[in-house]
C-alpha positions as CSV (number, residue, x, y, z in Angstrom):
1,X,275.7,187.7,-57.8
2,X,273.2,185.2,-56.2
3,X,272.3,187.7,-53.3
4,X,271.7,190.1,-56.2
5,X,269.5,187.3,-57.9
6,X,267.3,186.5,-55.0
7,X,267.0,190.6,-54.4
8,X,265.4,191.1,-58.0
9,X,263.3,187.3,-57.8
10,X,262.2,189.0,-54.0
11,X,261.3,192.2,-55.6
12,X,259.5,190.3,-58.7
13,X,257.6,188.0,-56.2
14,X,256.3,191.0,-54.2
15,X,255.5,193.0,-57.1
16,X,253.2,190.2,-58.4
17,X,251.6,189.1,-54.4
18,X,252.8,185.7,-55.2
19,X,251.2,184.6,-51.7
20,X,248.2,185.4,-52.5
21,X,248.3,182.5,-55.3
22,X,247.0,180.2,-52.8
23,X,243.7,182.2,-53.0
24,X,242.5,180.0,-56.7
25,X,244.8,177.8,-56.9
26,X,242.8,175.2,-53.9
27,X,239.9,175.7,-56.3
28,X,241.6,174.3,-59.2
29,X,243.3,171.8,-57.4
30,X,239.8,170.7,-56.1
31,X,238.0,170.6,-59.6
32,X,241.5,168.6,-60.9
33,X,241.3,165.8,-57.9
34,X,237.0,165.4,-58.6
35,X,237.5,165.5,-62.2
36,X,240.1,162.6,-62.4
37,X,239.5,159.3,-62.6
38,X,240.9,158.0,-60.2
39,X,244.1,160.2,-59.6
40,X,245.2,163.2,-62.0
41,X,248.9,161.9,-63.6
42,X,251.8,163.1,-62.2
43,X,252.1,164.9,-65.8
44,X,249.0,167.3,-65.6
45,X,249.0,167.8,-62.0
46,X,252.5,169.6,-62.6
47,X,251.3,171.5,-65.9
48,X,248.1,173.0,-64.4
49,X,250.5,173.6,-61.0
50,X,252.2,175.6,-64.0
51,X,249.2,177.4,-65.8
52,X,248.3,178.6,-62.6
53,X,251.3,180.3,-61.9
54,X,252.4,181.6,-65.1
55,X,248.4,183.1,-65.9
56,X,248.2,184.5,-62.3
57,X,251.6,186.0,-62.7
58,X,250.8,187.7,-65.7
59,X,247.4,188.9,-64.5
60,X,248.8,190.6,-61.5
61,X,251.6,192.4,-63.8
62,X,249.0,193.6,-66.4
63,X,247.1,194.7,-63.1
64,X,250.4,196.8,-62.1
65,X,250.9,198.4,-65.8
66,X,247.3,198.9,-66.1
67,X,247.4,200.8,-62.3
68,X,251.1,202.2,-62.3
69,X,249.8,205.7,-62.6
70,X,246.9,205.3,-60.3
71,X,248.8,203.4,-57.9
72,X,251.5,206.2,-57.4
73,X,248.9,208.2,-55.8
74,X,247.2,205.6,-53.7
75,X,249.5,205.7,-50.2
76,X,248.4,201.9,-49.8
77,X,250.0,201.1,-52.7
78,X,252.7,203.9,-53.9
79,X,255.5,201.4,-52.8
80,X,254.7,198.8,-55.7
81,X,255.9,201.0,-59.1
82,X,259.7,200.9,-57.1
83,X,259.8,197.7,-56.6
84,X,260.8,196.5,-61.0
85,X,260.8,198.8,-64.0
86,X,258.1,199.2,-66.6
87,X,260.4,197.7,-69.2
88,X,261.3,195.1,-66.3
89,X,256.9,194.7,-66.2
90,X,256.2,194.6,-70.0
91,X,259.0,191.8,-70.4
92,X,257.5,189.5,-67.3
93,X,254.2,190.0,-68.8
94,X,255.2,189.0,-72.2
95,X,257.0,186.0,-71.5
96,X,254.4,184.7,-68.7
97,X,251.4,184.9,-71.0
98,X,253.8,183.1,-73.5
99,X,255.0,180.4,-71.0
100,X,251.2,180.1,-70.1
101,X,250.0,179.4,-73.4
102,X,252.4,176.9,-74.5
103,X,251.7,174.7,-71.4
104,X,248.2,174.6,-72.1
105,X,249.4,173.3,-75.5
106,X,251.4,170.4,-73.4
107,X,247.9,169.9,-71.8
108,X,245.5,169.5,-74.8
109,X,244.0,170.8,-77.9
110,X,241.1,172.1,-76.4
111,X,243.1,174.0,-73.3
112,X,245.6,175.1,-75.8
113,X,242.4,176.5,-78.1
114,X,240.8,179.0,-75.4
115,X,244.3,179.9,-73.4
116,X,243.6,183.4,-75.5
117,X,240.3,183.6,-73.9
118,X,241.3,182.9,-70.6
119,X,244.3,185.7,-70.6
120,X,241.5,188.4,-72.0
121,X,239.3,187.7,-69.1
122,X,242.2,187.5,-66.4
123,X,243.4,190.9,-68.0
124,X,239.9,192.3,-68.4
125,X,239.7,192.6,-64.7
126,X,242.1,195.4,-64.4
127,X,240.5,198.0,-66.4
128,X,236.9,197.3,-65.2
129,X,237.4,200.1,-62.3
130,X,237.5,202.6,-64.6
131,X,233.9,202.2,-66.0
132,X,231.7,200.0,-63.7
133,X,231.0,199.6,-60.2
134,X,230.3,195.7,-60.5
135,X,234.9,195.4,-61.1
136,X,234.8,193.1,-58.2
137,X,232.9,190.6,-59.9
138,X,234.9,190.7,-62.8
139,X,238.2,189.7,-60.6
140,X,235.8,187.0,-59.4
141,X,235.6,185.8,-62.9
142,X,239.1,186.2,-63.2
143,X,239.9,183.9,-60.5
144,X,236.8,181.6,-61.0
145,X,238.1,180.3,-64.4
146,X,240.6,178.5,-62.8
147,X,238.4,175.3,-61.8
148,X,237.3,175.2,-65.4
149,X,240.4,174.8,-66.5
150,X,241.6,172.5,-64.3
151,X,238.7,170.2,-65.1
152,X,239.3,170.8,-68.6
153,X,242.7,169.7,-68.4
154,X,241.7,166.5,-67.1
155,X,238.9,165.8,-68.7
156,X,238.6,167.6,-72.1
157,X,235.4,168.1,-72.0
158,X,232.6,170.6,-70.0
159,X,230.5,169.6,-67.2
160,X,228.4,171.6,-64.7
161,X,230.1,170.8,-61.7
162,X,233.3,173.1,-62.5
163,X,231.0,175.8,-63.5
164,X,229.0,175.6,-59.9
165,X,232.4,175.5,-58.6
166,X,233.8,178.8,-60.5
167,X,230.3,180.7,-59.6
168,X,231.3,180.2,-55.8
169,X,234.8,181.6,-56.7
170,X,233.3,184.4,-58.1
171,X,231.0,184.6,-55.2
172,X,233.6,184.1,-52.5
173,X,236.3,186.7,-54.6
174,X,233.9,189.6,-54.9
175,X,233.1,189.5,-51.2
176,X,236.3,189.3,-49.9
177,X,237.1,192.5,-52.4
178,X,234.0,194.2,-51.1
179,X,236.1,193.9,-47.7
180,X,239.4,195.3,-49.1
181,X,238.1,197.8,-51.0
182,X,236.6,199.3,-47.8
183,X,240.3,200.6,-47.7
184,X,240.3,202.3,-50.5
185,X,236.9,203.8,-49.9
186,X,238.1,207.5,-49.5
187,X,240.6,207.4,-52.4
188,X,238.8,205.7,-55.1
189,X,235.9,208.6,-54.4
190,X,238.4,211.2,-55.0
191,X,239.9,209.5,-57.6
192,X,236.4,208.9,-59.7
193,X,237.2,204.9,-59.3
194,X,234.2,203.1,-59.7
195,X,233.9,200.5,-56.7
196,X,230.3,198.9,-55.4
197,X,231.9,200.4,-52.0
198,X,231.7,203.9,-53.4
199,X,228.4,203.3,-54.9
200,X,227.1,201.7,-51.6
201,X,229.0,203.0,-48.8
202,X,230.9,201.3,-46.6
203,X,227.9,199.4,-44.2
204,X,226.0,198.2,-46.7
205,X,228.9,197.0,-49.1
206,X,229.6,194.8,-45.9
207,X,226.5,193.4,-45.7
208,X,226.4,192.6,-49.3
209,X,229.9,190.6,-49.0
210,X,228.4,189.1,-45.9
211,X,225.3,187.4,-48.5
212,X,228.1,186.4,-51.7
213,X,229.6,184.5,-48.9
214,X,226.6,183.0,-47.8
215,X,226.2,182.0,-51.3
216,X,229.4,181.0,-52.0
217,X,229.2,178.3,-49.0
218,X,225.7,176.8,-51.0
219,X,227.6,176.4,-53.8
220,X,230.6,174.7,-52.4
221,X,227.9,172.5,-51.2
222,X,225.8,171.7,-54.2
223,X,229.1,171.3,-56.3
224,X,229.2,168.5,-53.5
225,X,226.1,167.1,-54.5
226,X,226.9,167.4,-57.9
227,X,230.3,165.5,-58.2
228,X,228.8,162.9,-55.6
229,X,231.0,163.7,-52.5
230,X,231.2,162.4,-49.4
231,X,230.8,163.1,-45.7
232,X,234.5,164.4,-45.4
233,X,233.6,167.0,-47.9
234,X,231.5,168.1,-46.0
235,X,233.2,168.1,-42.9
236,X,235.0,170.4,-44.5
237,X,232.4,172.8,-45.5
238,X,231.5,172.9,-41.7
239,X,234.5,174.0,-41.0
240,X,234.8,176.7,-43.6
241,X,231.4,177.8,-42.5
242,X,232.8,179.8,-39.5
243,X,235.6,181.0,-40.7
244,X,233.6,183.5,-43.1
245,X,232.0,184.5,-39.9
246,X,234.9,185.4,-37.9
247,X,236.1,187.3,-41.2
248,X,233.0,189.5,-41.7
249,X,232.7,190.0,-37.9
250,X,236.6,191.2,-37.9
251,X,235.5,193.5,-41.3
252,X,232.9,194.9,-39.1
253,X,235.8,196.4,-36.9
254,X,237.2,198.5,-39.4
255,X,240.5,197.9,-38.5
256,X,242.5,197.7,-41.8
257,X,245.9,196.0,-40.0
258,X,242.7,193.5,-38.8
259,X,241.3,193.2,-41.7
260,X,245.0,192.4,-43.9
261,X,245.0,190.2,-41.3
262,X,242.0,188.4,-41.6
263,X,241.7,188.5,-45.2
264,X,244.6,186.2,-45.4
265,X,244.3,184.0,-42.9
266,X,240.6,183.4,-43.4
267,X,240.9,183.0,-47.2
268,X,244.0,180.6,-47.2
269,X,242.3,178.4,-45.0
270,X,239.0,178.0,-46.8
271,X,240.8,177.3,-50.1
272,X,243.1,174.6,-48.3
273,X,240.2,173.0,-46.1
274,X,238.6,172.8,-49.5
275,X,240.9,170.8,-51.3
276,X,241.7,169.0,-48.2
277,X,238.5,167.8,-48.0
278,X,238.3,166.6,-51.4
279,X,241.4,164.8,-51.1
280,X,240.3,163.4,-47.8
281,X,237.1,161.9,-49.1
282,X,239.0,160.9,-52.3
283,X,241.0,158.4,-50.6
284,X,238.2,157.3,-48.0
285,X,236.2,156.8,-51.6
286,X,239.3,154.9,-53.0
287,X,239.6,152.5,-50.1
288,X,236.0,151.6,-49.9
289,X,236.2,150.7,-53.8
């Protein structure tokens, strides 16, 4: 019975691309740590840890219902439809939106008031393929609400800083989606998919992730400026800076096991030297109070 458990949790986990949670969630981790005064409680770091989850979880399964069809005939990803049911999809997507919206109630009213909002926009993403080019942005803004949030649920109020922050997010998302889409360059033609790489070929959709990411990093630093960081921060955006290099040079290469590769590697590690750095010059702040 428990090998049976872990098989179906396994097959729910890969269905979902739980790893790639650590893609946002540095980013809302980051706006939690600079938002708090001094430390985040215990409390709402483990309810946003929660949000997180539960929101991304039932993004990615609305993005499997929404593609199920779609992704049958796509050889990258024909696997996913066996790995759950539909009925085994449409019950994890009901009871993660739930679960997500009544921890935002545990966080505050205000959280609790636009959880709706936020699960339009993280669904929203899924059927923008269908009718503009510009979908890669949109998984951007799914993704970039996350910092809001998080400095929401610490705060309760709105600032610029977490907005900067989330307009990097969508910045750094839609490039590295430029790259992975390159994959799906020849089916997503054929298919009538609309995709900035079908609309702008292959080169120059590289060379426009290459410039997101160049903006992405000024961002990162004037949300620096803006919450009044230190020199550790941005230590840390030095070395995210060539990381994004080495991941558009490998892109370049058009080697898709490369680019897998590189598009986990390199993105894990600028979301955790982000929030590394923030934590970093948190505490040097702290001991020099």
């Amino acid at each position: 019975m428990r090998n049976e458990t872990s098989s179906v949790i396994g097959r729910i986990l890969a269905f979902i691309r739980f790893s790639h949670t650590v893609f946002a969630l540095p980013f809302a981790l980051g706006a939690m740590v600079v938002a708090a005064h001094p430390w985040p409680p215990l409390r709402i770091f483990g309810l946003i840890l929660l949000a997180m989850v539960f929101a991304r979880t039932a993004a990615m399964t609305f993005n499997r219902l929404a593609d199920w069809e779609i992704d049958k005939r796509n050889p990258r990803t024909a696997g996913r439809h066996r790995l759950i049911t539909r009925a085994t999809a449409f019950v994890l997507l009901a009871l993660s939106s739930l679960v997500f919206v009544l921890v935002t109630r545990w966080i505050n009213p205000l959280c609790f008031l636009l959880s709706p909002l936020a699960l339009i926009i993280v669904f929203f993403y899924s059927l923008t393929k269908r009718f503009t080019a510009y979908s890669h942005f949109f998984l951007g803004l799914a993704l970039g609400v996350s910092p809001v949030g998080a400095w929401l649920a610490v705060s309760g109020r709105f600032d610029i800083p977490p907005f900067v922050l989330s307009l990097a997010v969508i910045f750094w998302v839609a490039g590295f989606d430029l790259i992975y889409a390159t994959q799906d360059y020849d089916f997503d033609k054929r298919e009538g998919m609309h995709s900035l790489v079908v609309s702008f070929g292959i080169a120059r959709s590289l060379i426009l992730a290459q410039w997101l990411h160049a903006a992405m990093w000024l961002l990162l630093i004037l949300f620096g400026a803006l919450s009044h960081l230190g020199i550790a921060y941005y230590a840390g955006m030095v070395l995210i800076f060539p990381v994004l290099i080495f991941e558009h040079r490998t892109a370049q290469k058009m080697d898709i096991a490369a680019i897998n590769r590189a598009f986990f590697n390199s993105n894990a590690f600028v979301g955790a030297v982000f929030v590394a750095a923030i934590l970093l010059d948190k505490i040097v702040a702290q001991a020099h109070a």
